[in-house]
C-alpha positions in Angstrom: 137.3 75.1 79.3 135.7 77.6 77.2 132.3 79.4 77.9 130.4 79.7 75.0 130.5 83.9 75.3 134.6 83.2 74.7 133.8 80.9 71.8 131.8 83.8 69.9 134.9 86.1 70.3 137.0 83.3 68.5 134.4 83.5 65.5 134.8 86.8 65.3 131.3 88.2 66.1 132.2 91.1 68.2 134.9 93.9 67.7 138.3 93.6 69.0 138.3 96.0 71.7 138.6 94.3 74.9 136.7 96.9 76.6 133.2 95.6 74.0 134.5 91.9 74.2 134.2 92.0 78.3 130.6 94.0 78.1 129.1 90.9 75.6 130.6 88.4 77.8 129.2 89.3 81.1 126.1 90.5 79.2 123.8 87.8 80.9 125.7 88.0 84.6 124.7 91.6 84.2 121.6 90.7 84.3 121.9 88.3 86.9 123.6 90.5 89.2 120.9 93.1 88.9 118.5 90.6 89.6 119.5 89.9 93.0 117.2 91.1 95.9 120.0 93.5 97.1 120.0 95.4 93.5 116.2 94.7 93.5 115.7 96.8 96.9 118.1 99.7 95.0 115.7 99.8 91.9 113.0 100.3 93.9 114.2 102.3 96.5 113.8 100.3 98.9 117.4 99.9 100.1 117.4 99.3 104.5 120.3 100.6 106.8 121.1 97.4 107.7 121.5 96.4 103.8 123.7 99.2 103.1 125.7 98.7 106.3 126.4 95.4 105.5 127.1 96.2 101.7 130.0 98.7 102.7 131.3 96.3 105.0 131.8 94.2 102.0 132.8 96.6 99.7 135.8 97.8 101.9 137.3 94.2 101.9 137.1 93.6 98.0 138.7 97.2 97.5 141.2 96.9 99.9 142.3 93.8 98.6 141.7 95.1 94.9 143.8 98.9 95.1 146.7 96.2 97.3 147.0 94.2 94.4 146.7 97.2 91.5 149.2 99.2 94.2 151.9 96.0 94.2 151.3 95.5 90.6 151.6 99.2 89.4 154.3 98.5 87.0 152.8 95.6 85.4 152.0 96.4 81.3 148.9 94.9 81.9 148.5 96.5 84.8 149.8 100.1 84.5 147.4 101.2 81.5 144.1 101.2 83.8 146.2 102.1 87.0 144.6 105.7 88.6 144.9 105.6 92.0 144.2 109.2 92.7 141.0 109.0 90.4 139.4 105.7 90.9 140.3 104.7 94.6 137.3 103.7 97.1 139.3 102.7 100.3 139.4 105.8 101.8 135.6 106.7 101.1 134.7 103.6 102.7 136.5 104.2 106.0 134.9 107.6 106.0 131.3 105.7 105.5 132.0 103.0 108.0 133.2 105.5 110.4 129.9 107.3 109.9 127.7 104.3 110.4 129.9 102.2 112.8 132.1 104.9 114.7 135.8 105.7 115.4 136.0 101.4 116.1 134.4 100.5 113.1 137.0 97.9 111.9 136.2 95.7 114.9 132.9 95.9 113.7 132.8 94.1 110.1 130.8 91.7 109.0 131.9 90.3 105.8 130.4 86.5 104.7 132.1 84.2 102.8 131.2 84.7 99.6 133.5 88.4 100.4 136.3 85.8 101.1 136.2 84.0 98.4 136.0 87.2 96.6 139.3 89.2 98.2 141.0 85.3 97.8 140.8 85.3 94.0 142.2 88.5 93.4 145.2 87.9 96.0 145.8 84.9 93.7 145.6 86.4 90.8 147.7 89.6 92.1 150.5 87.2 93.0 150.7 84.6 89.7 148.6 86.6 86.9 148.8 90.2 87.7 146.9 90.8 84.1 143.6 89.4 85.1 143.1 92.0 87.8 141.8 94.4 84.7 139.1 92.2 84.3 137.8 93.2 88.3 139.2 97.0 88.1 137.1 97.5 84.8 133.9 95.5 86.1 134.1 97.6 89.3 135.3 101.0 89.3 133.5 101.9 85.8 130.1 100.0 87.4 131.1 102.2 90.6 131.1 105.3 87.9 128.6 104.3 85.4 125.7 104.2 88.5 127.2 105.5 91.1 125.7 109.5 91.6 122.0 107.7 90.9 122.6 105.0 94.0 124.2 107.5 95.9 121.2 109.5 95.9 118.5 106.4 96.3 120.3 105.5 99.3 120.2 109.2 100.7 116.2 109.4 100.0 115.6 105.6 101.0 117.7 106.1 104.3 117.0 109.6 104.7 120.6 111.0 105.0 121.1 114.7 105.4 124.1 115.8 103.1 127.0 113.6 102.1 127.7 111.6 105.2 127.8 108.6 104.6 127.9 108.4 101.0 131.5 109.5 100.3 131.6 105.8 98.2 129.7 107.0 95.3 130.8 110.2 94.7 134.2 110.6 92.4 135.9 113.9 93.3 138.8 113.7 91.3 136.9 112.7 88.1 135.3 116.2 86.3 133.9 114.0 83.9 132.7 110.5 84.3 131.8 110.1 80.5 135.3 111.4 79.5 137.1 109.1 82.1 135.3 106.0 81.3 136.3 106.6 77.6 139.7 107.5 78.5 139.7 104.2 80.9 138.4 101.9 78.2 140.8 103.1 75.4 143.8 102.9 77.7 142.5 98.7 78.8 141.9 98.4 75.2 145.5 99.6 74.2 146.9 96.4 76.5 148.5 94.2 74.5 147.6 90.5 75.1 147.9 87.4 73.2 145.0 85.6 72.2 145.3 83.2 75.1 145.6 86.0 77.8 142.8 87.8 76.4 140.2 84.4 76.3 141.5 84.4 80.3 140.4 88.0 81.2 137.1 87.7 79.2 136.6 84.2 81.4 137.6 86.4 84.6 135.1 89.4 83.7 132.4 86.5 83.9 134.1 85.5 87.1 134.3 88.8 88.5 130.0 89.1 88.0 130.0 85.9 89.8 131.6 86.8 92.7 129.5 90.0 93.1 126.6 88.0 92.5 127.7 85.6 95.1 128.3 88.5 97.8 124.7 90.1 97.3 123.2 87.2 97.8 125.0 85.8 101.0 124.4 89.3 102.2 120.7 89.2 101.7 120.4 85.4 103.1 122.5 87.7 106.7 119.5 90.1 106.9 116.7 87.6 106.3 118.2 85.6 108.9 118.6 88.3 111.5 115.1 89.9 110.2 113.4 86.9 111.0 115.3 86.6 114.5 114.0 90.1 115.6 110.6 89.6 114.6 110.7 86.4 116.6 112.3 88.2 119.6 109.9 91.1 119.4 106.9 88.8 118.8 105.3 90.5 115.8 104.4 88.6 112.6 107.0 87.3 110.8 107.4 87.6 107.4 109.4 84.5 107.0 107.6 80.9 108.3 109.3 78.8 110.5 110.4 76.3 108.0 112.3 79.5 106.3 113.7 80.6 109.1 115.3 77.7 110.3 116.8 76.1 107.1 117.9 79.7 106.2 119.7 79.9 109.6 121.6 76.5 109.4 122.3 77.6 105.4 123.6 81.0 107.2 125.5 79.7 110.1 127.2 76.8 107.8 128.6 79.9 105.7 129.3 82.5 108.2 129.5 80.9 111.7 127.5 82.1 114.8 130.3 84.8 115.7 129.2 86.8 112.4 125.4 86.1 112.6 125.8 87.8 116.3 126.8 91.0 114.6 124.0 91.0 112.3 121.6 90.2 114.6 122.6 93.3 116.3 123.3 95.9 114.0 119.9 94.9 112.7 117.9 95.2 116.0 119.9 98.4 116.7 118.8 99.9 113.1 115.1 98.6 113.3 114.5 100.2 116.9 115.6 103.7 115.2 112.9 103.0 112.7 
């Protein structure tokens, strides 16, 4: 089925770089994904230790899923063009960060909901039958991960008050001298891939997808923290800032997606974080 964003590149009204084709398409989940209330805390400054926790946790799961796939696919011509492991990879970054936040057993400690699932689910598909579509993720997250990365890193050092780099190691790039340069380099190297014209309508329609997804994750991660925010209020017996009505339908909403196991966890990482405040 085509999305009327693919139907414009079939008329012709964009240029024929793949790189320019993918930024039109996703042009208005762009938006959207900015307009969640995770990326709205970040544009403020406003981003919570419990948010960012829970973001990393995450994070790790779609990249170590992602750099599996682009690893096992290496060799792939649609695959090897964009393939810089030594440049681009997060996995490592975010064990160092989880290991800051969580300690030396931080991966008994992850809290991922399902939305993340469904996320690291697609691209194992696609990894295994159409190894070509996992440029549409690497392009919509490592060059996001460059484009803005320095500017969140240093929100989320001021808004959490982090001394140095701890922490952090996930938005910094050491290998990358330049990000300009690399992101130019990246996007002539995806644009060089050839594809026929019904491979390239299915990346364009997986760049959409890819938005989606992120989309997806922010919000189920936000509906976590207003569930367990609301639960420590309660338990502490100060004003919450959610009604009851909120709270509960936002619970069964939370524990229909997650199950009770996970909304344990977040109820304790966030009373642990909010008794530091």
């Amino acid at each position: 089925m085509e999305t009327k964003n693919t139907r414009k590149f079939n008329m012709g009204e964009v240029g024929s770089d793949l790189s320019e084709q993918i930024k039109e398409a996703t042009k208005d989940n762009h938006v959207k994904a900015e307009n969640t209330e995770l990326m709205l805390s970040y544009q403020r400054g406003e981003i919570t230790l419990p948010q960012y926790k829970l973001l990393l946790c995450s994070l790790y799961e779609i990249y170590k899923v992602l750099e599996e796939e682009l690893d096992k696919n290496c060799s792939h011509p649609g695959v090897a063009p964009i393939y810089f492991p030594q440049e681009l990879d997060r996995l490592e970054s975010l064990e160092n960060d989880l290991e800051h936040f969580f300690g030396p057993d931080w991966s008994r400690k992850l809290i991922v909901p399902a939305a993340t699932h469904r996320y690291t689910q697609r691209l194992r598909e696609i990894g295994e039958d159409n190894p070509v579509l996992l440029v549409a993720h690497a392009y919509t997250r490592y060059l996001g991960d460059l484009s803005g990365g320095q500017v969140l890193g240093k929100i989320t050092q001021k808004s959490l008050k982090l001394t140095g780099k701890e922490g952090l190691s996930f938005f910094y790039f050491p290998a990358v001298n330049s990000a300009n340069r690399f992101k130019q380099l990246y996007r002539s190297r995806m644009n060089a891939i050839e594809l026929t014209e019904e491979e390239r309508a299915a990346v364009l329609k997986e760049a959409i997808l890819a938005f989606e997804f992120n989309t997806q994750v922010f919000d189920d991660l936000q509906k976590l923290l207003c569930v367990a925010t609301g639960q420590s209020e309660i338990n502490s017996g100060s004003s919450p800032t959610v009604s009851l009505k909120q709270f509960t339908v936002g619970l069964c909403v939370t524990l229909a997606t997650i199950g009770i196991e996970t909304l344990r966890k977040v109820l304790y990482i966030t009373q642990m974080d909010l008794m530091r405040l």
